[in-house]
N, C-alpha and C positions, 0 to 999 in steps of 0.2 A: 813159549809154550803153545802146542795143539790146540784150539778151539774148537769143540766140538757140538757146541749148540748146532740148533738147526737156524734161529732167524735170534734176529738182536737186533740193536739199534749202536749206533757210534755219534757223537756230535763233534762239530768242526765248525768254529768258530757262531755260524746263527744259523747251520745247516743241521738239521736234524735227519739221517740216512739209515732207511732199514738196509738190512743186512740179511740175508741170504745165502746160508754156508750149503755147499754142494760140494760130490763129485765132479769136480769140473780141473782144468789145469788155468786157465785165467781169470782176471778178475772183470765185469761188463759193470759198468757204470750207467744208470740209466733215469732221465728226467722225464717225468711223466708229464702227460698233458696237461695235467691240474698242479706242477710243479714239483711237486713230490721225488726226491731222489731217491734210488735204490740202487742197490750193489748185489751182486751173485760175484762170492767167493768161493774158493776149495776150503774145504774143509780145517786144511792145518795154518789158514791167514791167521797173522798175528795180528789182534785188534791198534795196534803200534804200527803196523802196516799199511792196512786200510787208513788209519787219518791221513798216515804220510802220501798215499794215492791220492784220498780225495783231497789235500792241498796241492798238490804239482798237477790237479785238474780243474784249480778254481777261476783259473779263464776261460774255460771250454764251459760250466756251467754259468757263468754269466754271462758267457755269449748267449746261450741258449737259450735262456731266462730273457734274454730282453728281446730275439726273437718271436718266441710266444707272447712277451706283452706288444708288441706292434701286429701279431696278427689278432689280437683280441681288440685292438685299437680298430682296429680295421674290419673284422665283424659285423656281418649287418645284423641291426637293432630287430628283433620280429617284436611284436604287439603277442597279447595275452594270448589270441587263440590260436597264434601262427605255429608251424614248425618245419624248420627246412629242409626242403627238399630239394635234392642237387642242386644246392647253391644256393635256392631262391627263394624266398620267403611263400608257404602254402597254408593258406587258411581253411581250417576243419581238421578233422581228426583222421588218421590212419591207423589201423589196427600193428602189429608187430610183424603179423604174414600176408597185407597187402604191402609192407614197404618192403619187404623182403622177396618179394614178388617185384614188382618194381625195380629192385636194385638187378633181381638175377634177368630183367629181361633187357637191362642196360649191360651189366658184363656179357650175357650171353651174345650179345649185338658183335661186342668188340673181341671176346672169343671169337666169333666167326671171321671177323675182318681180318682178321692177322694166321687162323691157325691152317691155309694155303700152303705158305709158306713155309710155319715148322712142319706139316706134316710132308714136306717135299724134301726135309731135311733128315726124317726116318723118326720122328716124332708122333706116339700110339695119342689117341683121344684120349682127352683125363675127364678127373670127375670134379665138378667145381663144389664145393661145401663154403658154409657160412658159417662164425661163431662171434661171438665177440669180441675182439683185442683192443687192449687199450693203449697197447708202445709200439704197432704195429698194423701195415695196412693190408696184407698180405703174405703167405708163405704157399712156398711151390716148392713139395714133395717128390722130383721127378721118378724116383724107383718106385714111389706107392702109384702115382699117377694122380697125385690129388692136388689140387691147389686150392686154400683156403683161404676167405677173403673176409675181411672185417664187416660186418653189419653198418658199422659205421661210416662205412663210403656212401650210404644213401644222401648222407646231407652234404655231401662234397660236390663240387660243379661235375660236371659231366667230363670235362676235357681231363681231369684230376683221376677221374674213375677210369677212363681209356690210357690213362699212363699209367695208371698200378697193373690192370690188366696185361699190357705189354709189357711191362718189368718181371710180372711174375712169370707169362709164358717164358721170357727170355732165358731164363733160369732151367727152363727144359733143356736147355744146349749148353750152358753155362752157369755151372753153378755159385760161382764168387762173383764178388762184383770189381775186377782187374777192367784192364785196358779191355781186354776182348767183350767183355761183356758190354760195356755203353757206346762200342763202337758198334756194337749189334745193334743197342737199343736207339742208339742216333740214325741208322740206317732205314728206320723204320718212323721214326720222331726228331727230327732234326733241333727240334725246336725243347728236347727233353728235360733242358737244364732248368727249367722254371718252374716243373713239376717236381722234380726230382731232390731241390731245397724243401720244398712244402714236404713231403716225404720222410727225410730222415729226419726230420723235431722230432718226432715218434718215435724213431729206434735207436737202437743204441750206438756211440761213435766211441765214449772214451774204451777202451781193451789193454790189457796189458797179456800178453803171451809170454 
């Protein structure tokens, strides 16, 4: 039978998964930073379904899960007044639009270094925007010409924040992420595959099409 709620909840053995019914044709499986799963279904998923998904995906979620706990292992510790910036422990306080100032004058750095080259490829100047995302470091619009970058990069090392940059430009020429595209992106970052793990914890991998 047709499920037609908008959001629910499904449990799968000590996984408790909101649910998210949409227009959409697949189903995206997604673990949050704070671990938290969630699902975006189409609308006519049968709740007999989804369990069946999220078990023939309870190795990819326990991969993922002890990823995040080794990088919280590995986290550095700040003290009460600290809070990190690009990476590194900063003592005092920063307003919301001095770190956001801060963060667009580190993207705008590494905009500049790279966009030589797309714009020698027939690629117009975009517009960079900021909002919040919490499964996500990055999206690049290339028909609007926006590319919109997580607020949250501010507390991420600097070398982290120059690979989402070039990941997102990249996507002006290429929009999936196939062979072509990280052969682009290694062309420019040889070194990308260690950014590029840190990267997807945050978005989505399990898909069914």
């Amino acid at each position: 039978m047709a499920r037609l709620e908008k959001t629910g909840k499904i449990v799968v053995g000590t996984y408790e998964i909101d649910v998210r019914y949409k227009r959409m044709k697949s189903i995206y499986l997604k673990l949050k930073p704070d671990g938290r799963l969630e699902i975006s279904a189409p609308t006519t998923t049968s709740k007999k379904y989804l369990i069946e998904f999220v078990q023939s995906r309870i190795p990819w979620i326990e991969e993922k899960q002890q990823k995040i706990i080794e990088l919280q292992k590995s986290a550095i510790q700040l003290k009460e007044d600290e809070i990190l910036l690009f990476g590194q422990p900063h003592s005092g306080s920063l307003s919301k639009e001095e770190l956001q100032d801060l963060l667009h004058e580190k993207i705008t750095h590494y905009y500049e270094k790279y966009w030589e080259f797309f714009a020698e490829q027939g690629c117009k100047p975009i517009e960079i925007k900021y909002r919040v995302m919490r499964t996500t470091w990055g999206i690049c619009r290339p028909t609007a010409g926006i590319i919109t970058f997580s607020k949250r990069l501010v507390h991420q090392p600097i070398e982290f924040i120059e690979y989402v940059v070039l990941h997102e430009m990249c996507h002006l020429l290429i929009p999936n992420h196939g062979r072509d595209f990280y052969d682009l992106v290694k062309q420019h970052m040889p070194q990308f595959r260690q950014y590029e793990k840190a990267r997807i914890l945050y978005e989505t991998e399990a898909v069914r099409s």
